[in-house]
N, C-alpha and C positions, 0 to 999 in steps of 0.2 A: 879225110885224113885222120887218123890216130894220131891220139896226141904224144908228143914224143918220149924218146925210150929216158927213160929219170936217170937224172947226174949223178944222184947221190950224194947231192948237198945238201945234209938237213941241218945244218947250225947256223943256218941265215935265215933272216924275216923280208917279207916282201909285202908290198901296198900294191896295187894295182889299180891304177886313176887313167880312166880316158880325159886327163885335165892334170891336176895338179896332185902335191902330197904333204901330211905335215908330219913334224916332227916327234919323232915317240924313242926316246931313249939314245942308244946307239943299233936299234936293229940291225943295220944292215952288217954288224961284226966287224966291221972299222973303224966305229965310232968317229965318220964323218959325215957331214950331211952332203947327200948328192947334189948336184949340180943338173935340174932341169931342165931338158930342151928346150928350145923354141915350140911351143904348140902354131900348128897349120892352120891356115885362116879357116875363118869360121862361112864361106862359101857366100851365093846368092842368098838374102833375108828373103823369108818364109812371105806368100804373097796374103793379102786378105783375100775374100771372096770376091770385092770390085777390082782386084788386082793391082790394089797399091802395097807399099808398104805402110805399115803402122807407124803413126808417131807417138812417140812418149806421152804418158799422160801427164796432168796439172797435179804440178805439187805445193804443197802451201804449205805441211808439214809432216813430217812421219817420224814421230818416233823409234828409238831403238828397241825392239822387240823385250819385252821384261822377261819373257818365256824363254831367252835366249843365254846362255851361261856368260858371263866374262870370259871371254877367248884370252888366252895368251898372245904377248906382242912377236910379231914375225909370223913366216911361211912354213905352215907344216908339210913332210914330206912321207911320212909312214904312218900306216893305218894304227887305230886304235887296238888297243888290244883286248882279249874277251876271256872272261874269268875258265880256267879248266884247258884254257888251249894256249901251246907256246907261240904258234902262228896264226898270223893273221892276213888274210888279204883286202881289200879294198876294190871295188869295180866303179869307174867314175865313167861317166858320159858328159860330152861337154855338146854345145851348141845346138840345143835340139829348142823343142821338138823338129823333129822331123818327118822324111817318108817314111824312115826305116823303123821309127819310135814303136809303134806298135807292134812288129815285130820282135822287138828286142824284150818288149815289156813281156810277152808270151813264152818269149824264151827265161825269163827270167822265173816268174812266176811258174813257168812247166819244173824249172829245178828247185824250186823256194828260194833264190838266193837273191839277197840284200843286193844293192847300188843305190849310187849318188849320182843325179843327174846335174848338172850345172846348163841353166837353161839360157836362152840371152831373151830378154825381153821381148822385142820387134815378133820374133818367133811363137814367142809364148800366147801373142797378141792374135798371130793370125792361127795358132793350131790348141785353141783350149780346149779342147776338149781330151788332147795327147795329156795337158798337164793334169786335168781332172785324171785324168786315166792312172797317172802316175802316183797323184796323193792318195787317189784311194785304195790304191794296190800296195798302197805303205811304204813306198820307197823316197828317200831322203830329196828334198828339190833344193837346189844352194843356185845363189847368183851369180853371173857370168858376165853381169852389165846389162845394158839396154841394146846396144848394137856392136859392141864387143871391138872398141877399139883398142889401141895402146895407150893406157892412161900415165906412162909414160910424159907423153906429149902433152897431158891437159891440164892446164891450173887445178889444184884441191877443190874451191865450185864446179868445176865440170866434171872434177871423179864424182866429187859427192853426186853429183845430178844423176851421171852414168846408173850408180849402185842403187840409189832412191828409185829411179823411173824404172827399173826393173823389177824392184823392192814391191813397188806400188801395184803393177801388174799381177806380179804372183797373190798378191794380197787378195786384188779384187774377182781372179776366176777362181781361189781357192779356200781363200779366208785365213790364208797360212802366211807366216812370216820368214824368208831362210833364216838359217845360222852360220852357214858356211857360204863362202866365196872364192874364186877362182878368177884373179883376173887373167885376160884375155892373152891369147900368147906366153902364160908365164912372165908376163913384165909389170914389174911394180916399182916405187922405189917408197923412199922415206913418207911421204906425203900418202902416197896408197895404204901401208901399213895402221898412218894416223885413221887414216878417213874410216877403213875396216873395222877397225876398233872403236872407234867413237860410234859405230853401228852394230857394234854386236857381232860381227862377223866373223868368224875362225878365217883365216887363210889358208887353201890348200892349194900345193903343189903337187906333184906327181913323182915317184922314183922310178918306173916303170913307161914305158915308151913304146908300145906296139908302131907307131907311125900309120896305122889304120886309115888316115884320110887322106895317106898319099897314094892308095886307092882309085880315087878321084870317081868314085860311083861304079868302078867294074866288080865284079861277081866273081871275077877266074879264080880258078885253083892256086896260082901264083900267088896274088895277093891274099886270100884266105891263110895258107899257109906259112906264108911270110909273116902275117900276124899272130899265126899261134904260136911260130918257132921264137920272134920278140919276146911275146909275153913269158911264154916260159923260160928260156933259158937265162933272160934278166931278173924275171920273180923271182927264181928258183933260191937266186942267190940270198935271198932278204928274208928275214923272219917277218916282216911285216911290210908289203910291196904294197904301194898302192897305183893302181893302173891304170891311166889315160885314154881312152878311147871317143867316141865320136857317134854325135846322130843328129849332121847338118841335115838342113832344110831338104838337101837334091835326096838326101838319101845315101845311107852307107852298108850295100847287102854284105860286102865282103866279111866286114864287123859283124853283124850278126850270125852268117855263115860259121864266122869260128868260134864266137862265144862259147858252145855248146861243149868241146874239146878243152877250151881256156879253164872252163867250170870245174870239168870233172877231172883234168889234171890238177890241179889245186887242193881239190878235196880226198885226190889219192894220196897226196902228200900230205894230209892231218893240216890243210891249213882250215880255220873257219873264217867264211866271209862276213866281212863285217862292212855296216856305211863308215861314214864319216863323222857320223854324228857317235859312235860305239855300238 
């Protein structure tokens, strides 16, 4: 499919996060911050090679990364912005690694373009070698949790635990510490934002909403296209979109499938893609 015929809205900014978004100004021209869907559960955890799943590793203690800037308090929802360009977009993956990861990383890399993966631990644990694949191909890894519940529901110990046992994974197959975080579902409340912070963590949201993992692992033309008409006719609107998309464990071809379209309408429209991190 071609990517579709342009609106002709060039006075908005857009992020584009398969996950979440933060805040950058008034981008999107109404100077209100959007209002985040529910993100889609994060699917079956990724199996080890004896076919369990991973459990958390032992924490004793982890520091908050020094290499990591003071984030601002609260949920960012628009992408950063990049010096010579008025737009910006954002490409976010959440709940990976997965089947499709490699694929996505090819496609990425065949265009040069930046993303931020938001990974869940469990995941990270049984497919390291997707996240090796990801750091050295230079693209942004932020955490998602360990097994990507609603921390919502969990006492401040059990977020902190959540963010740490994830923290600590990425540490030891990569030697990297994130900056960014995304919890699970888009749900956080007061107690999330402390915990974040006291780690170093930027919070991102998402302004951008393809629904890519309602999907559910099919390939068709439907769903392909139903993602890229999301992405764009929602980015279009936003000088800095940042855009939610997906690369569970089973696998999300439909999401890759259109990426390629998502890409180069963006960059027809003078936006630059940018991480999370700038």
């Amino acid at each position: 499919m071609q990517p579709l015929r342009y609106l002709g809205i060039a006075t908005a900014a857009a992020v584009i996060v398969f996950g979440a978004g933060v805040a950058f100004g008034a981008p999107g021209g109404a100077g209100s911050v959007p209002t985040a869907g529910r993100e889609g559960p994060a699917g079956a955890a990724a199996r080890m090679p004896d076919g369990r799943i991973a459990t958390p590793p032992a924490i004793k203690y982890l520091p908050a990364s020094a290499s990591c800037p003071v984030p601002a308090y609260g949920p960012q929802f628009y992408a950063p912005g990049y010096r010579g360009y008025a737009k910006t977009v954002a490409l976010t993956f959440d709940d990976g690694p997965g089947k499709t990861t490699g694929r996505i990383l090819r496609i990425l890399r065949h265009f040069r373009a930046p993303a931020t993966f938001f990974n869940i631990g469990q995941n990270m644990a049984a497919r390291p070698a997707l996240l090796r694949k990801e750091k050295r191909y230079g693209f942004v890894l932020g955490n998602h949790t360990w097994s990507h519940p609603d921390l919502t529901t969990l006492t401040r110990r059990q977020q902190a635990a959540q963010i740490d046992e994830a923290t600590a994974e990425q540490r030891s197959i990569t030697g990297t510490t994130p900056c960014v975080f995304r919890p699970p579902y888009g749900n956080y409340n007061a107690t999330t934002l402390s915990v974040a912070r006291d780690h170093r963590l930027a919070v991102w949201l998402w302004s951008v909403d393809p629904e890519d993992w309602k999907a559910d692992g099919s390939a068709s033309a439907y769903w392909v296209h139903r993602i890229i008409r999301l992405a764009e006719t929602e980015g279009i609107q936003l000088q800095h979109p940042v855009i939610i998309m997906h690369n569970q464990p089973a696998g999300n071809p439909a999401t890759a499938l259109a990426l390629p379209a998502i890409i180069r309408f963006f960059r027809h429209h003078h936006y630059r893609l940018v991480t999370l991190s700038g």
